[in-house]
N, C-alpha and C positions, 0 to 999 in steps of 0.2 A: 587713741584713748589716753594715751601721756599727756594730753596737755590739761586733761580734767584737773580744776582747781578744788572744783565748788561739788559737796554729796550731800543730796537733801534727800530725805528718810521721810515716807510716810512713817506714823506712828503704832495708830491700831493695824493687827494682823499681818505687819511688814518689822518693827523690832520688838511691840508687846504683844503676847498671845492671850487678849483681848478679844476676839471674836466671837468666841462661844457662848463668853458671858453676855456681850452687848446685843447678840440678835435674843439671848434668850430673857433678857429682861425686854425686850422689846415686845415680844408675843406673851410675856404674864402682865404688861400693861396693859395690853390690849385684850385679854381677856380680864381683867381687875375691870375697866371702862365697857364691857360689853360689847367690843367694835369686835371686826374680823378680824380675826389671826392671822399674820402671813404666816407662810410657810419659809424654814427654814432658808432655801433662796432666798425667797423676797426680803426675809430681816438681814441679808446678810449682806445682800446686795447696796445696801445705803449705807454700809458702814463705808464713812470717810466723807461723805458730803456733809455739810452745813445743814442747820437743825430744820430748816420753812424746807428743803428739800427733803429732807430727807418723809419731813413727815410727809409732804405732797405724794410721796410714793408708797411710803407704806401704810398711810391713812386718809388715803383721798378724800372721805368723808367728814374729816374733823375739822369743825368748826373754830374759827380764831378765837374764842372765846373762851374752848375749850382745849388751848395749847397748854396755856398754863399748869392746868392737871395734869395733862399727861406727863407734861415733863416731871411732874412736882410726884407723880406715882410711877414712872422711870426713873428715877434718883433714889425711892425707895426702895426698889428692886438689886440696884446696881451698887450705890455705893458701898452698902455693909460688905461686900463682897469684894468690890476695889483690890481692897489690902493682899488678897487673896494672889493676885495674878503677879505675874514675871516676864522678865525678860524669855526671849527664846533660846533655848539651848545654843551659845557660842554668840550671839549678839552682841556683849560686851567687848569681847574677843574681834568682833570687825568693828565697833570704836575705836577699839585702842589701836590696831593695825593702821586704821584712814590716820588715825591723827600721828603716828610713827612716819606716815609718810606726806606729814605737813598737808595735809587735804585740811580743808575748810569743809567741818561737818554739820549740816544744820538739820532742821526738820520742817517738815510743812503740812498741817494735819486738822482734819475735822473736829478734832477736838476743842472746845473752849479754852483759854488762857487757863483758867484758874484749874481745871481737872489736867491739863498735862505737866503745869508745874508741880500740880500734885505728883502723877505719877511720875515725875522723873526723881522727884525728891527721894519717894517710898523706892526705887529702883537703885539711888544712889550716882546719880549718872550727872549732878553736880559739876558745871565746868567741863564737862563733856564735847558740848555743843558749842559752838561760835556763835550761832544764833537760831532763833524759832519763832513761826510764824503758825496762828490759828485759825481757823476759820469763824473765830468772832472778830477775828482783827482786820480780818481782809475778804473780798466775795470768793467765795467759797470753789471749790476743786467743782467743774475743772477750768472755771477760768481761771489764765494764768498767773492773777495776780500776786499770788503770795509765792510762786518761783520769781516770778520780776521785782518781788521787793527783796527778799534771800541776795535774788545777784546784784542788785544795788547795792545794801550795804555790804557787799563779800567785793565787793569792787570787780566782777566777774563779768563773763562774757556768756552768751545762751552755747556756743560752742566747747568752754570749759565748766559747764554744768551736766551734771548727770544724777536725775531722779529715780530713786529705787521705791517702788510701792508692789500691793500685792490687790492692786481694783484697776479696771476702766477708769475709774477717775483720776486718779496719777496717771496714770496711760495719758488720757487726754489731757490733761495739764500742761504734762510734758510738751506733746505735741503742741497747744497751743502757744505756749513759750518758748519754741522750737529749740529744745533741748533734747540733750539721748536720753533713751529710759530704759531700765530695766525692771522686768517683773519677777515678782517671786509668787510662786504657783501653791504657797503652804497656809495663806492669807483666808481673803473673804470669797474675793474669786475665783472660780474655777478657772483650769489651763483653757478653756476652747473659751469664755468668755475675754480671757486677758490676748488670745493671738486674733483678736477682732484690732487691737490697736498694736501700734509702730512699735515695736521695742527690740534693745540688739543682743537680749539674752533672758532666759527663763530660767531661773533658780527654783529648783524643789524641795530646797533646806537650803536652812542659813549656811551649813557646812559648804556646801557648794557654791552659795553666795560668796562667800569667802574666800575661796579657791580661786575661783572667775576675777575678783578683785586682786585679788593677790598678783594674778599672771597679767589680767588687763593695766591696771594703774600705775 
């Protein structure tokens, strides 16, 4: 694990605690539009893929016509409330550690460009990062393209990369950009969904995420 150069961070439910707001503006959309409500799982489980995916799963029924509302009555759910959310207790505290020890730290995240430079702004985390990649910028988790652009410009190798996410979908990502992964179990996915895929450690708090870094890196 010493030769790791490159820490690429999903965003939602792995360093912002995001999750509860995002599946629950997901199920007042969808009761605002009359469609079926997931349950709790099912909105939580798309957090972190790209928006045609994500709806395909949790509104198999909605018509392309009818994207644009939902998303335009999801933004009204969500954004006033944006402001609201944080980092995770000690988060900061493993930025600033990876970059003490000259890690190139990046992120790779279902979010839109313009909602994550939002939140990194409100979060303060400015110069933080080396670099970040979205999934309106690139196809979306878990093909691996937005790990293989990350190690491009970080001038890396898929063996000095290691992705921390807390979904399946950084799971698979990793795997398919045959990079290590690790999961953290405090996220969107449950523990028995995330040991479906390859990863060389399970964090159940950032504190212990941090610890495992600290001795691994």
């Amino acid at each position: 694990m010493k030769d790791i150069k490159l820490v690429v961070f999903d965003w939602d439910g792995t360093l912002l605690d995001s999750t509860q707001l995002i599946a629950k503006s997901i199920q007042q959309t969808c009761s605002h539009l009359s469609l079926p409500i997931p349950d709790d799982h099912q909105a939580k489980f798309v957090i972190g893929l790209g928006l045609m995916e994500s709806l395909q799963h949790v509104v198999p029924t909605l018509k392309d016509s009818e994207i644009p509302q939902f998303i335009e009555v999801f933004r009204s759910y969500y954004l006033p409330q944006e402001s609201q959310l944080s980092l995770f207790v000690g988060a900061r505290e493993l930025l600033d550690l990876l970059n003490n020890k000259n890690k190139i730290v990046a992120v790779a995240t279902g979010k839109p460009r313009q909602g994550l430079n939002r939140s990194i702004k409100h979060n303060q985390l400015e110069g933080i990062f080396a670099f970040t990649r979205c999934a309106d910028e690139s196809r979306p988790k878990p093909h691996p393209e937005m790990l293989e652009y990350l190690m491009d410009v970080s001038g890396v190798y898929p063996h000095e990369t290691l992705m921390i996410g807390d979904t399946t979908h950084d799971l698979q990502m990793a795997k398919n950009a045959k990079v290590k992964a690790v999961a953290v179990s405090y996220g969107a996915h449950s523990p028995t969904l995330l040991k479906e895929e390859p990863h060389l450690y399970m964090a159940p708090s950032v504190h212990e995420l941090n610890c495992w870094i600290n001795e691994m890196l």
